[in-house]
N, C-alpha and C positions, 0 to 999 in steps of 0.2 A: 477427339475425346470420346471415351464409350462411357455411356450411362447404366450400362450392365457393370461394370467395374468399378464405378461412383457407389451402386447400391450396396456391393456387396462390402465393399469398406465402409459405413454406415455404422456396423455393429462396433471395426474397432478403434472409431471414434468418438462413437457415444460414448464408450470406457474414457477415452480422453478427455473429452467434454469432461464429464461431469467430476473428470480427477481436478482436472485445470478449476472448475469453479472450486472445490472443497480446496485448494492447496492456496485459492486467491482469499477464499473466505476465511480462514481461519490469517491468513499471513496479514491483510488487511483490518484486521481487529487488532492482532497482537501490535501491527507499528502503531495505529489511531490510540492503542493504551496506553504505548511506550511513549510515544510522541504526546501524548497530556502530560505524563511525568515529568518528561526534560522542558517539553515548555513550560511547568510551572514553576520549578525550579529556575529557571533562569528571570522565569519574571519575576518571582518573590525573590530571586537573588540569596536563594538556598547557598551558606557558607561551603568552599571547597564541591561538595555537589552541585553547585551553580557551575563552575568552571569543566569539571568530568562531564557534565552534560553537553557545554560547547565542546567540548575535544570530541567526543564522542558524534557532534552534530556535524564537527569539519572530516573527520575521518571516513563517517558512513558517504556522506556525500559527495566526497572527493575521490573515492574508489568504485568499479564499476564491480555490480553484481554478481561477474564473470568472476573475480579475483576471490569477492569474497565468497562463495559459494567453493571454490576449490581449494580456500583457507579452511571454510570447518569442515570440509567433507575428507580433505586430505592432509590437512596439517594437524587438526587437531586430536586423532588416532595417534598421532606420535606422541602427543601428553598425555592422552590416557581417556583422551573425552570422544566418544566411538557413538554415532547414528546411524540412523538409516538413509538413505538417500533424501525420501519425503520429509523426514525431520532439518535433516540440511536446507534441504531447500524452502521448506516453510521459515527455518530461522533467520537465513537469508537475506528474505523477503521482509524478515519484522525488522531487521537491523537495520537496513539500507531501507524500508519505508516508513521505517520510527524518526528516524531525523529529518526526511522529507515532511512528515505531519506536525512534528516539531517546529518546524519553521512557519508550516501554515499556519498553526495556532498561535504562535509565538505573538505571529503578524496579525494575527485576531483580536489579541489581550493585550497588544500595545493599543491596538484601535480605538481601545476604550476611553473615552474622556477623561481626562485626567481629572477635571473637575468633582467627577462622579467618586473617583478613587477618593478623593480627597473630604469629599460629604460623608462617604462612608465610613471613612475615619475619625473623621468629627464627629459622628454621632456615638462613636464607640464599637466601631464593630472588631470581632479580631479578624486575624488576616485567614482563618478559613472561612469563619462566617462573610469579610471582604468577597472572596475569591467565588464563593457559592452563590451569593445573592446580587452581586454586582459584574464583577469581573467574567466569571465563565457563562453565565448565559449571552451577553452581549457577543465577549470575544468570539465565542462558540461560532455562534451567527454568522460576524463579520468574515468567520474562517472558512464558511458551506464552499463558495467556490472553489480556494487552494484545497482543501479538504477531497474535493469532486475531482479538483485532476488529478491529485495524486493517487484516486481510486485507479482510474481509466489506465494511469502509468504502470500501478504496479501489477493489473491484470497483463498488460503487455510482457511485461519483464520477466513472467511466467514461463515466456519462449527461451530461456538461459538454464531454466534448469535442464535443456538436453543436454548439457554438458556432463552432467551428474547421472545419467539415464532413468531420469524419472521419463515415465510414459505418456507426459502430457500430451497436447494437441501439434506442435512442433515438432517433437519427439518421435510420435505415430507415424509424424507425415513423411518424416526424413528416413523411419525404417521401411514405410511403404514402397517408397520410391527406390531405395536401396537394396528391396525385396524383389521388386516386380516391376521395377524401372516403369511404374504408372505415375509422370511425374505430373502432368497435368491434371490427371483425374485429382491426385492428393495435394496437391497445393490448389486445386479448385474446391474441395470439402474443407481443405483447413483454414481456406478466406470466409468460407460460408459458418463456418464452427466459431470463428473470432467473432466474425458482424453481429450473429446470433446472438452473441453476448455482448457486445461491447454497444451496439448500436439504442438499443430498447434501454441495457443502463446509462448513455449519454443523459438518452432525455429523458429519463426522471433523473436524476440529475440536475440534469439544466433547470427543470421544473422545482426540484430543488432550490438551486440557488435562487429564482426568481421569489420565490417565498420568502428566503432568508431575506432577501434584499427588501423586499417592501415592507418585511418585520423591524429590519435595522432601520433604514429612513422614511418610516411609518406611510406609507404609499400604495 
């Protein structure tokens, strides 16, 4: 392994790096907002959009990233709906991690005592006032952990958009080694480029959840 040849790729994996975060950070927001929607839908048992939401929950879930990333990137130019690679692949990411946040929240807002549902009915509340002052701060909570993996997953899965030839950290490493048959230097920068990030977000994170947890069973 030369560490002259580690350096000099540095530059065009910092380009990678920081594509890989901007392409998690934006994809990660869009599934956690889409995934609030269909999970509230499903728990308030939203007429006909309750049910779109589960088909939509079994669909994204049951297909892999790979398929549908080559659906909007390649199928969907043939209807007339034409992106860019980045765009593909950020939407991807919200589809297939909107149903995965879906479930964790889902699994948050059943957690809620039912009791509590039921007080706050009684006292008159309506079902958004319910959902805001009862229902979604608790569920919230209950949901930090499924919430925390599905970050750490979908920063992973970031590694599928070489398929699409976005430039991510995956992407770099496979055209480095395919350029300069430097396979070890580049698959030793793109372990170092993933830990970089994945490792420091574990544990807060994890620190996370341990808040949530002793906020939920007052500890």
């Amino acid at each position: 392994m030369s560490w002259i040849v580690i350096q000099q790729s540095v530059p065009v994996f910092a380009q990678a790096f920081w594509l890989t975060l901007k392409l998690s950070f934006y994809g990660i927001i869009g599934a956690i907002i889409l995934g609030l929607i269909a999970s509230f839908l499903r728990y308030f048992k939203v007429p006909v959009l309750r049910q779109i939401s589960a088909v939509y929950t079994e669909v994204s879930r049951n297909t892999p990233l790979l398929i549908q990333l080559f659906f909007i990137y390649y199928a969907f130019p043939e209807i007339g709906i034409k992106m860019s690679a980045t765009a593909a692949g950020i939407s991807g990411l919200i589809f297939l991690g909107g149903s995965y946040m879906a479930e964790a929240i889902f699994g948050g807002l059943k957690g809620v005592a039912k009791i509590q549902v039921e007080s706050g009915l009684a006292i008159g509340l309506s079902r958004w006032q319910l959902a805001r002052y009862v229902v979604f701060p608790q569920g919230l909570t209950l949901s930090v952990p499924a919430i925390a993996a599905n970050v750490i997953f979908l920063i992973k899965e970031t590694s599928i958009f070489t398929v699409i030839a976005i430039p991510e950290l995956t992407n770099t490493a496979l055209d480095q080694i395919g350029l300069y048959y430097h396979t070890d230097e580049s698959l030793f920068v793109l372990v170092i480029a993933y830990a970089i990030i994945l490792i420091p977000l574990s544990l807060i994170l994890t620190w996370l959840e341990r808040r949530a947890r002793r906020g939920a069973f007052g500890n």
